[in-house]
N, C-alpha and C positions, 0 to 999 in steps of 0.2 A: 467594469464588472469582472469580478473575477469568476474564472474558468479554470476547470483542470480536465486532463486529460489524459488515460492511459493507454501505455503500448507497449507490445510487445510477444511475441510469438503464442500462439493461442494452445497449442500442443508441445506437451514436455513427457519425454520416456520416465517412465519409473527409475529412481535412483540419483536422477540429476537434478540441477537446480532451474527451479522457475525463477525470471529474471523478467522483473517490469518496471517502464520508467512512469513516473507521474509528471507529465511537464505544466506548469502552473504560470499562466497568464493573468495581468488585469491589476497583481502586485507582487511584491517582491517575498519568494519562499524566508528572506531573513526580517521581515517586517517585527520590530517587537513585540512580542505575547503572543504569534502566531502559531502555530501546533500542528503539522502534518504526519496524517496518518496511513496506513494501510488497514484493509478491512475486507473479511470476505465472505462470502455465503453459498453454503454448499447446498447440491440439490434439495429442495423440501426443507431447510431448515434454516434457522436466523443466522440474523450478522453476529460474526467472532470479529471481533477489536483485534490486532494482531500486531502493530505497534505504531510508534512514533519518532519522529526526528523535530525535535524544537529550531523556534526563529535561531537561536545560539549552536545549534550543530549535536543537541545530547541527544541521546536513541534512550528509551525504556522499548519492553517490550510483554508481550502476553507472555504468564510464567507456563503455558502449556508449549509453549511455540518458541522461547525463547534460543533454545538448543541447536535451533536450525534456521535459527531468522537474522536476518545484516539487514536495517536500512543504510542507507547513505544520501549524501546530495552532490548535486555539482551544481553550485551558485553562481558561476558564468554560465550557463543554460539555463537556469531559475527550473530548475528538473532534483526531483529526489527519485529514490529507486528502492526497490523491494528485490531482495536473493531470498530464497526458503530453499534451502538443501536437502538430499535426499527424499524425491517426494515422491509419495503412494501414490494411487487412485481414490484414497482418500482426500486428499489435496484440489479434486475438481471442484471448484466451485468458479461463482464471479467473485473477482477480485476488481474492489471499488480503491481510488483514493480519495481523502477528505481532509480538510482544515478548517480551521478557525483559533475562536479566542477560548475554545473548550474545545475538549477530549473524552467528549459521550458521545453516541449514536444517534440521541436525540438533537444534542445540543452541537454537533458541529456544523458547523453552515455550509461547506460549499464540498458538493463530493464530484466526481468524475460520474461517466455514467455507467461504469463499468465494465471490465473485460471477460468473456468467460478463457479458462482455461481449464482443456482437459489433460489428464493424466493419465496416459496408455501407451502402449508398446506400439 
């Protein structure tokens, strides 16, 4: 059964980067046609899609978020990772990761159960 799971420091100051890893058990993050995402949701409001790293290593990314978004992976850990620089207090929400064989909110199969992160001095 695949599993994911995120980690990573729960409080980030204003202006620096939040940094979290997604570590993905159960199958291999380069399995063909697979799709890993990051994804987050701020208090009281839905989930923002915010990007992707493909089974092949490509990133797309949300075009509101892109300016300040890196994913990456390390495929000897079966781990991808989310940077968002310079971040507000805007920036708190829970931050989920998700995959599958799609790239919608509906349609992705398997998410993490989420981390919150706040953003404050």
């Amino acid at each position: 059964q695949v599993q994911l799971q995120e980690s990573g420091p729960g409080l980030v100051k204003p202006s620096q980067t939040l940094s979290l890893t997604c570590t993905v058990s159960g199958d291999s993050i380069t399995t063909n046609y697979y799709y890993w995402s990051w994804i987050r949701q701020p208090p009281g409001k839905g989930l923002e899609w915010m990007g992707v790293i493909t089974y092949s290593g490509s990133t797309y990314y949300s075009p509101s978020l892109k300016s300040r978004t890196s994913i990456s992976r390390d495929t000897s850990k079966n781990q991808f990772t989310l940077q968002l620089s310079s971040v507000t207090p805007e920036d708190t929400a829970v931050y989920y990761c998700g995959g599958g064989v799609v790239v919608t909110d509906d349609g992705m199969a398997y998410w993490g159960k989420g981390t919150l992160v706040t953003v404050s001095s």
